[in-house]
N, C-alpha and C positions, 0 to 999 in steps of 0.2 A: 380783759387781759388776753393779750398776743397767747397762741398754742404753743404747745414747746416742741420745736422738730429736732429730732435725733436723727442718728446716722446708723443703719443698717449695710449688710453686705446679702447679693440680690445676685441669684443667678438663676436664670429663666429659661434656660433650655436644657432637660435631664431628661432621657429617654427611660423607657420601662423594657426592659428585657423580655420579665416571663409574667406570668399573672401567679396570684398562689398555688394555683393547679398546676403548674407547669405550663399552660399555652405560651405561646409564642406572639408577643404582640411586635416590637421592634425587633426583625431577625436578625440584624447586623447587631444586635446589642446582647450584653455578655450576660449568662443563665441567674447569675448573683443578684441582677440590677432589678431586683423585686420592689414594690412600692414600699415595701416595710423595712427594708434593707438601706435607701436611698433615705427615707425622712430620719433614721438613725444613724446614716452615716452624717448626712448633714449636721445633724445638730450636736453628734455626740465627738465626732473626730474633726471636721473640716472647720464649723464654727459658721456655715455661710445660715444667716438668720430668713431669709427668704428665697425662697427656692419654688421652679418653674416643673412641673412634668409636662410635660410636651405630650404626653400617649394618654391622659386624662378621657379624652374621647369617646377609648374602645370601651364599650359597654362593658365588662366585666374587668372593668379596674373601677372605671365608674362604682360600680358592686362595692368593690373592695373598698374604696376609699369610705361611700358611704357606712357600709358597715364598720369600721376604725369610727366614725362621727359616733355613730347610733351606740357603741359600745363604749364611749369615754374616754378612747386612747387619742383621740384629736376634738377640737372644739373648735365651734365657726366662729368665724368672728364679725362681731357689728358691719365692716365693713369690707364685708367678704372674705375670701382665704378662710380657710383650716390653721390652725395652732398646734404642735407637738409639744408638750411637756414645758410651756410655755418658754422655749427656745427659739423652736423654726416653724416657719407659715408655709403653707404649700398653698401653692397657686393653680388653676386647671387650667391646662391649654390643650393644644390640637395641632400639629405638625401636617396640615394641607399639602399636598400638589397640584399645582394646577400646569398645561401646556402655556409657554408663551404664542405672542401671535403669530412668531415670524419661524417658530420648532424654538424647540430644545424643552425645554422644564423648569419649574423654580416651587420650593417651598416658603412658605409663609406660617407663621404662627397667628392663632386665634387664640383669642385669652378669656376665660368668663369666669363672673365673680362668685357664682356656688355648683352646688351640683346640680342643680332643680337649670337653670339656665344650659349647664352644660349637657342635660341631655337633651333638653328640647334643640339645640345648635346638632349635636349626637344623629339627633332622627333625621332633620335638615339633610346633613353629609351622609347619612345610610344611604339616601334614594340617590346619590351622587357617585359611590363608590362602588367595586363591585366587592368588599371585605372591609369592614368599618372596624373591626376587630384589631388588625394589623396597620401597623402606623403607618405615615405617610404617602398612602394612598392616591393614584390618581382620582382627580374629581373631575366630574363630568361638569366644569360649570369654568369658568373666566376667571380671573382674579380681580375681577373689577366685581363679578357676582359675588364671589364668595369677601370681600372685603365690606361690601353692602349688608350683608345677612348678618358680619359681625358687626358691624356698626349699628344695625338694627337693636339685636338682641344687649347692645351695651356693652360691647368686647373692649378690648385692646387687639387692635392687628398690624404685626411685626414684619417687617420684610428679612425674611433667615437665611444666616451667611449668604448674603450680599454677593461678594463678588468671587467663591469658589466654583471650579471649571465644571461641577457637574450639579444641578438641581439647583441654581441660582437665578435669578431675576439679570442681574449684570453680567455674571459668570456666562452664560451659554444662554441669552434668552435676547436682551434688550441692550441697548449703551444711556437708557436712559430710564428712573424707575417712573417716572407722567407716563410712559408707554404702556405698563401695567399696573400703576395703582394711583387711587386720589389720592393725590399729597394732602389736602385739609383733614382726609381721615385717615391717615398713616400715621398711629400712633411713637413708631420706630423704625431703626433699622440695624436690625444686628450686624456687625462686622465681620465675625467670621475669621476662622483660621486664616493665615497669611495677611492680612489686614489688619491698618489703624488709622486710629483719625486723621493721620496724614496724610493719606494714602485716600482715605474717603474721600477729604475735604477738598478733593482734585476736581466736582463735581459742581458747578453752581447749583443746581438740585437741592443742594444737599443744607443747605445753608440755616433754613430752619428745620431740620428733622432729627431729633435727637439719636444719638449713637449707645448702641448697648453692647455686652461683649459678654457672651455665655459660652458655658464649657461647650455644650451638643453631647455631653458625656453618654460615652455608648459602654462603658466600666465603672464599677464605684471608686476607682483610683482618679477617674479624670474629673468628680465632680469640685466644681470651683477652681478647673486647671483657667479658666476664663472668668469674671465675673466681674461687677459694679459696687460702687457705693450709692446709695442711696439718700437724701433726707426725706424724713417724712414724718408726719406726728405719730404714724399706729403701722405696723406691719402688715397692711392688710393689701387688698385688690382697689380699692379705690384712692389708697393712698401713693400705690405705686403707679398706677394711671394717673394721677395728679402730678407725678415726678415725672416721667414719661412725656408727658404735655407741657409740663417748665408749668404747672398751674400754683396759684397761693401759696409762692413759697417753696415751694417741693421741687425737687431737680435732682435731677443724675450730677454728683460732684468730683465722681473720676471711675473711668473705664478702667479695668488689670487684667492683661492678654497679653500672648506671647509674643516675644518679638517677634515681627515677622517672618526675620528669616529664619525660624524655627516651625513656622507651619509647614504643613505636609502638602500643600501647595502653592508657595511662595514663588515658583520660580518655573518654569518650562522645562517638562519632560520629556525623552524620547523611550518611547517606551519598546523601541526596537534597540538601541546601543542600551537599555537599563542606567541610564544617566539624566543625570538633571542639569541642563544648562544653564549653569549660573553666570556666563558669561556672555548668552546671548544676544542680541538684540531684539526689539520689539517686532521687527518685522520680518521673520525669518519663520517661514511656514513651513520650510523642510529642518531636519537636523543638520549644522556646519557640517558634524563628523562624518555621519553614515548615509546623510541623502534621503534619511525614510522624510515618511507623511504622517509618524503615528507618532503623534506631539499631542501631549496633554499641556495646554496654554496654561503656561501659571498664572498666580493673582495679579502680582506684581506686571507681566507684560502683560495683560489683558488690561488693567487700569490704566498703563502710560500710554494704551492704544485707543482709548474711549473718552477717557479723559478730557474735560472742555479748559482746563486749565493746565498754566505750566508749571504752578506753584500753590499750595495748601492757601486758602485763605478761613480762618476758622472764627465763627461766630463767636460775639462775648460768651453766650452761653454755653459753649463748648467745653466740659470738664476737661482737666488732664489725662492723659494715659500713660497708664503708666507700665512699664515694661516688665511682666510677670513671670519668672523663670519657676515653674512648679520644682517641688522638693525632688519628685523621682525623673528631672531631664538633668540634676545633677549630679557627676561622677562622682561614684562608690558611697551615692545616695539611699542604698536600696531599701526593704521594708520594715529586718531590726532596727536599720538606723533609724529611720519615720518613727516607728514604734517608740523605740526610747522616746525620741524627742515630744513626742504625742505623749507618753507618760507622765513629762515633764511636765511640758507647756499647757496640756488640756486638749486644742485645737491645732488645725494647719494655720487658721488666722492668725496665732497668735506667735508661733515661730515665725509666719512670711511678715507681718505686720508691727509689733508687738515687744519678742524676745529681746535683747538686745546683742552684740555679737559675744561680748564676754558671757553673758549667759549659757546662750550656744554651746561655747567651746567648753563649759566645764561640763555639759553631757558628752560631746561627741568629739572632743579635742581641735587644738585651733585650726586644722585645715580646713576642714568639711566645717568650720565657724566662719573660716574667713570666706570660703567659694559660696557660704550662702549670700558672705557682706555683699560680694563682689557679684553675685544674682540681681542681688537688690541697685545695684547701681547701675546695672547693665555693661559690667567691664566683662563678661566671661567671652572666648572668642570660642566660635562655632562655625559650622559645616551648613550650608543653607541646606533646606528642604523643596522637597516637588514630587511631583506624579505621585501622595497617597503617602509618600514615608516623609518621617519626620526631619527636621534636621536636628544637628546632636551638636552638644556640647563639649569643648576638648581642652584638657586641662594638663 
């Protein structure tokens, strides 16, 4: 008898803020974003059923997480991953730095399937970093090293936002990712703010390497502002590495990420006229306006510059993507309205996915019913993003 695969929703990149004690492990991330705070946000409001932390690494989350196992508030599972209140799985990864060859920097994620693996990978990266504590850390080691070690130890290893202007593999490092990693052991490759698979599939590269879309949430507001569907027979670590590799069955069947022109790098900044040019061209190294040099390259002209293609060609197995307007980049969205609707609905999944618009509108009346319809179809017109700010919605 064939296994039965179900569909999950999968989001694999969630930073940790602070530890129980208050340390500081991701400093760019907001004081709330505690381990305990994220697997109940996840599962109690958002609905996302498998979820990533990215800071799993730092020894004294490591700590934490363990102790939530040893006390009964999470349970392992057969096939790796932790279980919360048999709703959401939490996954352990590891948010790497490493330099490219030619300058600039790129992170990567590493993924392992318990805690016992994740700290022996842990001691690995101590002798590499000079603070293993604090996330994404430069590593004294190649990304061809560190891609090997997690291949060794049984990982998954991610290439993270892709093609953004700072701490990217394509963004600031290479135009090609064979330059820094084995494609046979590149389990993925996340897309990243300002990015989608059309925009990826610009790439012959790219042809067999599965495409993922995670928040990077550095707030417990942004968790599943990006994320995946999943099949798979069991919520665990080896099921979603099974999906990841298109193995027996299991596959990624649709990315949900924002539209591009709503990341906060989609487009080329001057960050001397505080403007983002959205009208520029790709080969325009000064600003038209003001003549400066201090142009933060958005996703978008950085890909149409690197790019080996003039047009998407996208693999059968290539899911759909699908265009995700989170609840709070919607006008006079704010957090009573969420609330109610959350009261309603349960989850975010089930308002973004789920509700239907008459539903909606008998919580929060038909306008803000109909601007979620019109989210979901991608009719809303917006203001593009670049250099760090977002782009916004205008209604």
């Amino acid at each position: 008898m064939a296994e039965e695969l179900r569909e999950f929703f999968l989001d694999l990149h969630i930073h940790i803020g602070r530890t129980r004690d208050n340390a500081p492990v991701k400093i760019t991330a907001g004081k709330d974003l505690t381990f305990f705070e994220i697997i109940r946000e996840a599962a109690a409001r958002k609905g996302i059923e498998i979820i990533g932390i990215i800071d799993a690494v730092s020894p004294p989350v490591l700590d934490e997480i363990a102790d939530y196992v040893r006390d009964g508030v999470m349970r392992e599972l057969p096939g790796g991953g932790y279980q919360y209140e048999g709703k959401t799985t939490l996954l352990l990864g590891a948010e790497v730095e490493t330099s490219g060859p030619h300058g600039g920097a790129a992170h990567f994620g590493v993924w392992m399937r318990d805690i016992e693996t994740m700290r022996e990978f842990s001691d690995w990266l101590g002798e590499r970093v000079t603070n293993r504590v604090l996330s994404s850390q430069r590593a004294r080691c190649t990304s061809f090293e560190l891609q090997a070690k997690c291949t060794e130890l049984g990982g998954m290893f991610i290439i993270n936002h892709a093609f953004t202007p700072h701490k990217s593999v394509l963004g600031n490092c290479v135009p090609r990712i064979s330059e820094m990693v084995e494609l046979e052991h590149l389990t993925a490759l996340e897309l990243g703010l300002s990015s989608d698979s059309d925009l990826a599939d610009l790439f012959t590269e790219h042809y067999n390497v599965t495409f993922v879309s995670n928040s990077d949430a550095h707030s417990l507001a942004k968790i599943g502002r990006e994320y995946n569907r999943v099949r798979v027979a069991a919520p665990s670590f080896e099921e979603v590495k099974k999906a990841l590799l298109r193995q027996e069955g299991r596959a990624v069947t649709a990315n949900f990420g924002l539209e591009p022109r709503l990341g906060k790098y989609h487009r080329s900044f001057c960050a001397a006229c505080d403007e983002v040019l959205d009208t520029a061209t790709v080969e325009h190294l000064n600003c038209p306006a003001c003549g400066s040099q201090k142009i933060v390259r958005g996703v978008l002209d950085r890909i149409l510059t690197i790019a080996d293609r003039g047009q998407p060609v996208h693999p059968p197995h290539r899911p759909p993507y699908y265009y995700q307007i989170p609840l709070e980049f919607i006008p006079k969205v704010g957090k009573r309205t969420i609330d109610k609707l959350l009261d309603h609905f349960g989850t975010e999944m089930n308002i973004l996915h789920r509700a239907t618009v008459e539903q909606i509108a008998e919580i929060v009346g038909p306008k803000i019913a109909q601007d979620i319809a019109r989210a979901r179809r991608g009719e809303l017109p917006m203001i593009v993003g670049g250099g760090g700010t977002y782009g916004k919605i205008v209604t």
